[in-house]
Phi, psi and omega in degrees: 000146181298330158323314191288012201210101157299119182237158161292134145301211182266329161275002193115329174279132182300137184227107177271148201273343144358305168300326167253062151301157182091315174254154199268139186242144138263145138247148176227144206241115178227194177208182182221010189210031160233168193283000155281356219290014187240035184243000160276345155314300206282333183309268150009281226282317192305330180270348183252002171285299209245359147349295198295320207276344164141004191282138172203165187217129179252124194269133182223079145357098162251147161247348190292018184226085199070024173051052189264045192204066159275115159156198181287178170263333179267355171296283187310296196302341204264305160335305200279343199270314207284322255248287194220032186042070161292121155222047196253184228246133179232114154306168171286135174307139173230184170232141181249353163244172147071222185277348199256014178283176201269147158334298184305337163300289159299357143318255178001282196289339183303311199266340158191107235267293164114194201269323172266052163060216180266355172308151176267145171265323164223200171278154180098348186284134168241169215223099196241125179239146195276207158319303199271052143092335199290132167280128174238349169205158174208141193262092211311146174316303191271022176281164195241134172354284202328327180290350183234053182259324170299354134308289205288306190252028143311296180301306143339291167306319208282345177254178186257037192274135174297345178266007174238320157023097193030054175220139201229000000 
Protein backbone atom coordinates (compact mmCIF):
# COMPACT_ATOMS: atom_id res chain seq x y z
CA UNK A 1 0.00 0.00 0.00
CA UNK A 2 0.97 3.30 -0.81
CA UNK A 3 0.97 4.51 2.85
CA UNK A 4 3.82 2.21 3.92
CA UNK A 5 6.58 4.05 1.94
CA UNK A 6 8.43 7.04 3.46
CA UNK A 7 10.24 9.34 0.72
CA UNK A 8 12.18 13.06 1.43
CA UNK A 9 11.06 16.23 0.63
CA UNK A 10 12.93 19.17 -0.95
CA UNK A 11 14.78 19.42 2.13
CA UNK A 12 15.91 16.42 2.93
CA UNK A 13 13.10 15.56 5.57
CA UNK A 14 11.82 12.24 5.80
CA UNK A 15 7.97 12.28 4.98
CA UNK A 16 5.93 9.15 5.12
CA UNK A 17 3.11 9.07 2.69
CA UNK A 18 1.09 8.07 5.86
CA UNK A 19 0.09 11.58 5.88
CA UNK A 20 -2.31 11.61 2.98
CA UNK A 21 -4.39 9.25 4.05
CA UNK A 22 -7.56 10.17 2.83
CA UNK A 23 -6.65 11.91 -0.03
CA UNK A 24 -6.53 11.61 -3.87
CA UNK A 25 -2.92 11.70 -4.88
CA UNK A 26 -0.94 12.41 -8.68
CA UNK A 27 2.59 11.45 -8.36
CA UNK A 28 4.31 12.67 -10.65
CA UNK A 29 7.84 12.26 -12.17
CA UNK A 30 8.93 15.80 -13.61
CA UNK A 31 11.93 17.59 -15.12
CA UNK A 32 12.33 21.46 -15.82
CA UNK A 33 14.13 21.61 -18.97
CA UNK A 34 11.45 18.86 -21.18
CA UNK A 35 9.15 19.50 -23.79
CA UNK A 36 6.52 18.19 -21.03
CA UNK A 37 7.89 20.44 -18.53
CA UNK A 38 4.96 23.37 -19.21
CA UNK A 39 2.58 20.87 -18.03
CA UNK A 40 3.17 22.14 -14.45
CA UNK A 41 0.71 24.72 -15.29
CA UNK A 42 -1.82 22.63 -16.20
CA UNK A 43 -0.61 20.44 -12.60
CA UNK A 44 -0.72 23.82 -10.70
CA UNK A 45 -4.36 24.47 -11.91
CA UNK A 46 -5.75 20.90 -11.34
CA UNK A 47 -4.26 21.39 -7.79
CA UNK A 48 -5.76 24.88 -7.04
CA UNK A 49 -9.19 23.29 -8.60
CA UNK A 50 -9.62 20.24 -5.87
CA UNK A 51 -7.38 21.07 -3.17
CA UNK A 52 -10.06 21.93 -0.90
CA UNK A 53 -12.05 18.87 -1.63
CA UNK A 54 -9.17 16.50 -0.43
CA UNK A 55 -6.76 16.58 -3.51
CA UNK A 56 -3.00 17.07 -3.38
CA UNK A 57 -0.11 16.18 -6.35
CA UNK A 58 3.07 15.05 -5.26
CA UNK A 59 6.06 16.30 -7.17
CA UNK A 60 9.11 13.97 -7.56
CA UNK A 61 11.96 15.80 -9.68
CA UNK A 62 14.15 13.17 -12.27
CA UNK A 63 17.25 13.73 -13.90
CA UNK A 64 17.38 10.39 -15.39
CA UNK A 65 15.94 11.51 -18.79
CA UNK A 66 18.59 13.52 -20.98
CA UNK A 67 19.89 15.01 -17.53
CA UNK A 68 16.39 17.27 -18.13
CA UNK A 69 16.09 18.30 -14.18
CA UNK A 70 19.61 19.91 -13.85
CA UNK A 71 20.34 21.96 -11.06
CA UNK A 72 20.00 22.02 -6.75
CA UNK A 73 16.52 21.15 -5.37
CA UNK A 74 16.21 24.47 -4.26
CA UNK A 75 16.98 25.68 -7.98
CA UNK A 76 14.29 23.58 -9.45
CA UNK A 77 11.63 24.52 -6.80
CA UNK A 78 12.18 28.44 -7.36
CA UNK A 79 12.08 27.56 -11.67
CA UNK A 80 8.75 25.95 -10.32
CA UNK A 81 7.32 28.58 -7.84
CA UNK A 82 8.44 31.80 -10.17
CA UNK A 83 8.19 30.02 -13.85
CA UNK A 84 4.31 28.78 -13.13
CA UNK A 85 3.62 29.24 -9.38
CA UNK A 86 3.95 25.87 -8.09
CA UNK A 87 2.56 25.12 -4.84
CA UNK A 88 1.64 21.63 -4.65
CA UNK A 89 4.08 19.67 -2.25
CA UNK A 90 7.95 18.87 -4.38
CA UNK A 91 10.02 15.95 -3.49
CA UNK A 92 13.84 15.21 -3.31
CA UNK A 93 15.08 14.74 -7.10
CA UNK A 94 14.82 10.61 -7.73
CA UNK A 95 15.60 8.07 -9.98
CA UNK A 96 12.38 6.18 -11.21
CA UNK A 97 14.31 3.29 -13.10
CA UNK A 98 17.00 1.07 -12.76
CA UNK A 99 19.10 0.32 -9.56
CA UNK A 100 18.97 3.16 -8.13
CA UNK A 101 14.79 3.89 -7.74
CA UNK A 102 13.10 4.77 -4.89
CA UNK A 103 10.91 2.15 -3.62
CA UNK A 104 7.75 3.91 -4.08
CA UNK A 105 8.70 3.80 -7.92
CA UNK A 106 8.90 0.55 -7.95
CA UNK A 107 5.73 0.01 -5.71
CA UNK A 108 4.24 2.41 -8.70
CA UNK A 109 5.06 0.23 -11.41
CA UNK A 110 4.58 -2.91 -10.03
CA UNK A 111 0.85 -2.12 -9.50
CA UNK A 112 0.90 -0.39 -13.19
CA UNK A 113 2.99 -1.34 -15.34
CA UNK A 114 2.06 1.17 -18.76
CA UNK A 115 3.01 0.67 -22.38
CA UNK A 116 6.76 0.21 -21.43
CA UNK A 117 6.17 -2.60 -19.11
CA UNK A 118 7.14 -1.47 -15.98
CA UNK A 119 9.61 1.07 -16.88
CA UNK A 120 8.88 4.93 -16.81
CA UNK A 121 9.02 5.95 -19.89
CA UNK A 122 9.72 9.91 -19.51
CA UNK A 123 9.09 12.73 -17.58
CA UNK A 124 5.92 13.44 -16.94
CA UNK A 125 4.39 9.81 -15.98
CA UNK A 126 1.82 10.07 -13.86
CA UNK A 127 -0.08 8.23 -10.70
CA UNK A 128 -3.15 8.55 -9.82
CA UNK A 129 -4.00 7.17 -6.42
CA UNK A 130 -7.20 7.05 -4.82
CA UNK A 131 -8.58 7.44 -1.09
CA UNK A 132 -7.73 4.19 0.15
CA UNK A 133 -3.84 3.86 -0.90
CA UNK A 134 -4.69 2.25 -4.23
CA UNK A 135 -2.77 3.01 -7.60
CA UNK A 136 -5.73 3.10 -10.09
CA UNK A 137 -4.74 4.29 -13.18
CA UNK A 138 -1.46 5.39 -14.91
CA UNK A 139 -0.55 7.88 -17.15
CA UNK A 140 1.84 8.67 -20.06
CA UNK A 141 4.06 11.80 -20.35
CA UNK A 142 1.72 13.09 -22.88
CA UNK A 143 -1.37 13.01 -21.49
CA UNK A 144 -2.00 16.78 -20.23
CA UNK A 145 -3.40 17.65 -16.69
CA UNK A 146 -6.40 18.68 -18.04
CA UNK A 147 -7.07 14.94 -19.50
CA UNK A 148 -6.95 13.48 -16.12
CA UNK A 149 -9.11 15.76 -14.43
CA UNK A 150 -12.09 13.31 -15.51
CA UNK A 151 -10.11 10.55 -13.64
CA UNK A 152 -9.86 12.86 -10.34
CA UNK A 153 -13.16 13.84 -9.76
CA UNK A 154 -14.97 10.59 -9.63
CA UNK A 155 -12.41 9.65 -6.67
CA UNK A 156 -13.17 12.73 -5.20
CA UNK A 157 -16.83 11.98 -5.35
CA UNK A 158 -16.90 8.82 -4.58
CA UNK A 159 -15.97 9.25 -0.84
CA UNK A 160 -17.29 9.58 2.49
CA UNK A 161 -14.17 12.05 3.98
CA UNK A 162 -16.30 14.94 5.72
CA UNK A 163 -14.51 17.56 3.60
CA UNK A 164 -16.07 16.29 0.67
CA UNK A 165 -19.43 15.73 2.08
CA UNK A 166 -22.22 17.47 -0.31
CA UNK A 167 -20.00 19.19 -1.97
CA UNK A 168 -19.53 19.18 -5.61
Amino acid sequence: MIYDFTVKDGKGQDVSLSEYKGKVLLIVNTATRCGFTPQYAGLQSLYEKYKERGFEILDFPCNQFLGQAPGTQEEIATFCETRFGVTFRQFEKIAVNGKNQIPLYAYLKSQKGGVMGSRIKWNFTKFLIDREGNVVERFSPAVKPEQIEEHIIPLLESSDAPETKGER
